[in-house]
N, C-alpha and C positions, 0 to 999 in steps of 0.2 A: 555499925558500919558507916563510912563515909563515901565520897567520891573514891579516896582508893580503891577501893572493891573494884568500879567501872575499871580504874587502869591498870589493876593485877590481872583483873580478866582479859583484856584489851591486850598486857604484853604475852599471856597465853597463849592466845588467839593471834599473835603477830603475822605469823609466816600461815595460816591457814586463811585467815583474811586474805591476806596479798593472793593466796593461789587462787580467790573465787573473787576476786573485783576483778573487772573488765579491762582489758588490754589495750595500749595503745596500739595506734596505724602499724608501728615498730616491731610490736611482740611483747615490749617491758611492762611492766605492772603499771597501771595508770597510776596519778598522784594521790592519795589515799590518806584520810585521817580513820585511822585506825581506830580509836576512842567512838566517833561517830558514828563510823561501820560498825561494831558491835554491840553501840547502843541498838540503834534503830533493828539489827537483824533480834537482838533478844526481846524487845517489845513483842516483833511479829511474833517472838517462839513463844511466848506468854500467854497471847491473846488469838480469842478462835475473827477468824476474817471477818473485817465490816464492822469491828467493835468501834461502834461511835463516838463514846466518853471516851476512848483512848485516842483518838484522831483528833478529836477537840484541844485534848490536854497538849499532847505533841502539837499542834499548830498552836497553841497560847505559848509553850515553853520551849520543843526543840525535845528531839529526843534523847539529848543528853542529859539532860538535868532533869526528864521524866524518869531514865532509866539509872541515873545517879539516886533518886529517891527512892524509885522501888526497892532496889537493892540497899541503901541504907533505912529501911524502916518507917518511911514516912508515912505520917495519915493521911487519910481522905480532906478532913479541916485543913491540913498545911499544904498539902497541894493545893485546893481550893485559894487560901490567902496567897501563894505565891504565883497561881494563875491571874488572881482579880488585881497584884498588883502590875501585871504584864497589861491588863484589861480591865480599868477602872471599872466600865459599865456595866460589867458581867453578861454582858449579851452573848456571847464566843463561848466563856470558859465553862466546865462542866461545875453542877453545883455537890457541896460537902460530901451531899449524899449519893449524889449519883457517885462519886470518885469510890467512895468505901465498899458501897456495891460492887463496883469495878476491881480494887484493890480485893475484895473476897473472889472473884473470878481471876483475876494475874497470877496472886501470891501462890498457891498452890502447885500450879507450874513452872515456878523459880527454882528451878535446878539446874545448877552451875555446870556438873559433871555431862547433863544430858542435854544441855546445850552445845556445850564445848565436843562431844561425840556428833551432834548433827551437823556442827560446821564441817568439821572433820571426814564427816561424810560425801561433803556438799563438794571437799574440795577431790575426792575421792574421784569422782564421778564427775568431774570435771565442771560442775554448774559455775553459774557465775552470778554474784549479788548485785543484784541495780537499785542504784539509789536516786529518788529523787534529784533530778541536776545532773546527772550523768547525762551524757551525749543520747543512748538508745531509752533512753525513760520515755513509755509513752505517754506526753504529757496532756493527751484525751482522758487518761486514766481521772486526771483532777476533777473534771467534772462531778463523781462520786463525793466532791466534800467529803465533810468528816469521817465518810466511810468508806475513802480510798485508800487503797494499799498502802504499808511504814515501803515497803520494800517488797520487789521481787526475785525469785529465782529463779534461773533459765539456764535451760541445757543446747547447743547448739548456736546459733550466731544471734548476740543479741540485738545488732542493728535488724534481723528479722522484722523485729518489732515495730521500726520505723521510716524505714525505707523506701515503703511504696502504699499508697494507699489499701483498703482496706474490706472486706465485705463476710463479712460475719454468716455461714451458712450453717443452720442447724436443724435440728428434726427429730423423729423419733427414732427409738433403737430397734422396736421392729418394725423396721421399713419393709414397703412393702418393694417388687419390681417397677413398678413404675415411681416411689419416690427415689430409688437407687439411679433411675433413668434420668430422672429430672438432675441430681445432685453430679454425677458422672457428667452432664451435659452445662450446666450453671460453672462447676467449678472450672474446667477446663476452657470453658468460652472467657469467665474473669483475670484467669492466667494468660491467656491471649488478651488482652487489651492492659497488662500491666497491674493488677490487682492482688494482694496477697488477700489469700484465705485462710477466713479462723473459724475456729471450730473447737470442738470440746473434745478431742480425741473418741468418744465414744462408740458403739456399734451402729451399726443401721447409719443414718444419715449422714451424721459428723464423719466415722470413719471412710465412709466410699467419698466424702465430700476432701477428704485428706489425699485419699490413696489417687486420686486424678486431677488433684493439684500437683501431685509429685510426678505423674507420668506425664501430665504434661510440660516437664520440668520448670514449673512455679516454684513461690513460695509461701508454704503453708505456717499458721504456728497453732499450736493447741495448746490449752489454758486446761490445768488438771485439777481434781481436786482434792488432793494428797502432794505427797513431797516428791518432787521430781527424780530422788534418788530410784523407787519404786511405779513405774508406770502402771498404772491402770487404764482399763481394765487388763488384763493380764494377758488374755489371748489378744492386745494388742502390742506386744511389748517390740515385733519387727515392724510394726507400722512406726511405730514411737520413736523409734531406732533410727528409720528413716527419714523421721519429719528434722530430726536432729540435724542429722547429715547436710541440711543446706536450709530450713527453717530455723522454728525454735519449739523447744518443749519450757512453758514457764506455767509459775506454780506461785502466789503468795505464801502458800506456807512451806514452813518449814521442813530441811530432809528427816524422815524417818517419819513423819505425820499420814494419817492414813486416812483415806475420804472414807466422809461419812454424809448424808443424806444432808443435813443441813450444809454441810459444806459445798455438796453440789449445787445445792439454792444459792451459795454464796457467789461461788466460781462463776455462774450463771450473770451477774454482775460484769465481772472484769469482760467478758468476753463482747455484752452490750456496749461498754464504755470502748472499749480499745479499739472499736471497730468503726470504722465511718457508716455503716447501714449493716443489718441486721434482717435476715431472710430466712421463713422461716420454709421450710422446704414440701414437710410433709409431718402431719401432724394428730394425734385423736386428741381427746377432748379435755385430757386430764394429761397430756404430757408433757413432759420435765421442759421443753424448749420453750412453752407457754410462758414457763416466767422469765426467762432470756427476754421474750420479747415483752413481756412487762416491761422489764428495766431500761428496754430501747427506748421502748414509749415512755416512761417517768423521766430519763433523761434528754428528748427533745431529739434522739436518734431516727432517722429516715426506718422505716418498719415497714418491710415487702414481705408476703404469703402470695403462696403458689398453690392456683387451683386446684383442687381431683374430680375427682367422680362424687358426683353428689346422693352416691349411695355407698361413698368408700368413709366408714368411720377410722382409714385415719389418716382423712381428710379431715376432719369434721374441726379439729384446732383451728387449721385456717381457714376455713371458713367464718370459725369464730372469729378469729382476729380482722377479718375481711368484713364482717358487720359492728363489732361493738367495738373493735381495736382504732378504727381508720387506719387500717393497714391499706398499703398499697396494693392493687394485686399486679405481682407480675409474672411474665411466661419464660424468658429467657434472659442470658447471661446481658445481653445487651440493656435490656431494660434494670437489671439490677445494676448495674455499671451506671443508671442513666439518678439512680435514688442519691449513689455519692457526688456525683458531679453536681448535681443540682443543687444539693444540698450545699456545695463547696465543705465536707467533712472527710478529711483525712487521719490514717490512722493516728497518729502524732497532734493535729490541730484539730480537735471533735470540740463541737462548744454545745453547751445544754446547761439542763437545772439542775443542783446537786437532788442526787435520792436518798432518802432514806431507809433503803433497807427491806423497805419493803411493796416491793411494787405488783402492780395488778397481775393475778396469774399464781403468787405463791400462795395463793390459800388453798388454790384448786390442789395445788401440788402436797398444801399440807393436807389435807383432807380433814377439814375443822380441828385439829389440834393447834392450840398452839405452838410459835416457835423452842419455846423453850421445852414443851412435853414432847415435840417433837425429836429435840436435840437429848433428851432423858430418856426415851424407848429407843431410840439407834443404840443410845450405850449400854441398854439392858438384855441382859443375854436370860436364853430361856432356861438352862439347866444351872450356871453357876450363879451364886448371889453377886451382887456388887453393891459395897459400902457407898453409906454419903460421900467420902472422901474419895473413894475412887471416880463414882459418877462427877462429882465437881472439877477432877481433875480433865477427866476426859469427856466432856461438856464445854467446859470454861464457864461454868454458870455459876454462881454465888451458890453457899449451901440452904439460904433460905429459897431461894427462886428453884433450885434442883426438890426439896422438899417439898413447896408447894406444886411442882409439876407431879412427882408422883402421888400425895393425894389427892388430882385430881383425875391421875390413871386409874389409881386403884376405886375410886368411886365406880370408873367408866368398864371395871375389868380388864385393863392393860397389863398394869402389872400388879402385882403382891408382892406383902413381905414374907423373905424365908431369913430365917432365922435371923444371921446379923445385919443382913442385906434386904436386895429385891432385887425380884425379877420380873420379864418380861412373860403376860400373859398373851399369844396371839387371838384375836377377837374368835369367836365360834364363822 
């Protein structure tokens, strides 16, 4: 295969592209390189969010001539030589082996037909593709270096994203009355003084923190972690509906992708970065918001926790964050309002340190697994087996990294093999 592959696909994809890039003031299809837009959207369809060595290689080369290789057969060594010759020093580009590593996690999900259905869907559903440089790209997002988004998707207005400053409210999903009190009273007071609020869509916290940005006729967006064609959680789908209507619903991955537990560690990311301050509402000790506000703190974001009851575990997060984080503590919407201002970090202009992937908080969330056994027991189901090949597919992990995750489940009693597969053991 050559670069023609990229432009058969590309005049495929012509009229399905132009329906999900972003519209002029006017209504017409903005000005579009077609070839580029379908490089950069089949990357993200290739690779699970955050993948580093593909963000390295695309910022040495350009997603064209990454995704012109993929698809004609190149190795790991010849990317490597045409990165080191973009990059003498080799300090930037990914090395031989990391690329083939990489290349055994991409190629597996190189499906032409099931890509060409996901746009298809995307344009369905009316989302729309933002690419870096586009007018609503939020370009806080860079901050995350190598392991920021090829591209986004988003349903509903995508200046959403950039319009007004910014303040990230999150928490746990069972919330109790009083963090619902707190989040109902934070979101509506930041929509009074001009703030959009983000959030994860989720139950408990995230969603009362949506549903009263919208009664107060704000503007909310939530960052999902599945393809925006399909909202989740599912008994949220009129909220989601909603936030559409005059926010945004945005997603790095692709339509038809389906959140899975590392993914939500991922997502947890964008929502740090996009945000000018990160608040965490109400929290126990082990919950998912914990690495959100990692990622605040790895990337130099303003990081506010709001008190409870010092007998309410689930309070007991921010309390953590309130001793070991240097979290801010604060009570109300005015004093989180007071974390962006100070900081001078809006949702579009956020400055910080790039992360890496993995910031303070996701361990708690993995519960001593690692990332990658972690991302191999989400794919493993208890009654049907599933092949290497299918776990690699639906992982994104290389088949030696998928292997060594499961022998060291099965050491630990996670999973077994049944017959051509394995599967998932739940702990006693």
């Amino acid at each position: 295969m050559s670069g023609d592959v990229l432009g058969a696909l590309a005049g495929n994809l012509a009229d399905a592209i132009g329906a999900v890039r972003p519209r002029s003031d006017g209504g017409a299809a903005a000005s579009i390189d077609v070839e580029e837009a379908v490089a950069t959207a089949l990357l993200g369809f290739v690779s699970e969010p955050g993948d580093g060595v593909l963000g390295r290689l695309v910022g040495a080369l350009g997603a064209r001539p990454v995704a012109t290789g993929l698809l004609g057969g190149r190795s790991g060594a010849e990317f490597a030589e045409q990165a080191a010759a973009h990059d003498p020093s080799g300090l930037d580009g990914p090395s031989a082996r990391e690329l083939t590593a990489g290349l055994a996690r991409w190629r597996p999900r190189l499906d032409e037909a099931a890509f060409i259905r996901s746009v298809a869907q995307a344009a369905r559903v009316r989302a729309r593709l933002l690419l870096s440089g586009d007018a609503a790209w939020p370009d806080a997002v860079g901050d995350l270096g190598a392991h920021a988004p090829l591209a986004l998707w988003v349903r509903g207005r995508p200046a959403a994203l950039t319009e007004s400053p910014s303040v990230a409210l999150v928490g746990a999903r069972a919330a109790t009355g009083y963090g619902e009190h707190v989040a109902i009273e934070a979101s509506a007071g930041l929509v009074d003084r001009g703030f959009a609020v983000v959030s994860g869509g989720a139950y408990g916290i995230d969603g009362t923190a949506h549903r009263s940005a919208l009664a107060a006729g704000g503007t909310t967006v939530a960052f999902l972690a599945g393809g925006v064609d399909r909202f989740y959680p599912a008994g949220h789908e009129t909220l989601l509906g909603r936030v559409v209507e005059t926010g945004a619903v945005v997603s790095e991955l692709a339509c038809g992708a389906a959140p899975t537990r590392w993914r939500f560690l991922q997502r947890n990311r964008l929502i740090a970065a996009a945000a000018g301050a990160t608040v965490v509402l109400e929290a126990g000790m082990r919950s998912g918001s914990l690495n959100t506000a990692g990622h605040a703190a790895a990337l130099g974001r303003p990081l506010g926790a709001v008190p409870g009851p010092v007998t309410s575990p689930a309070s007991a997060g921010c309390h953590r964050l309130l001793r070991e984080f240097d979290a801010v503590c604060v009570t109300d919407a005015a004093q989180m309002a007071e974390l962006v201002m100070d900081a001078g970090v809006g949702l579009a202009d956020g400055h910080g340190a790039a992360v890496d992937g993995s910031a303070p908080g996701a361990q708690v969330a993995l519960e001593g697994l690692t990332s990658a056994e972690r991302r191999v027991l989400d794919a493993l189901a208890v009654r049907r087996a599933r092949t290497i090949a299918e776990l690699v597919r639906s992982t994104g992990l290389a088949p030696g990294a998928v292997m060594g995750a499961l022998g060291a489940m099965d050491a630990t009693g996670l999973a077994a093999r049944s017959g051509e597969g394995w599967v998932r053991r739940p702990p006693d």
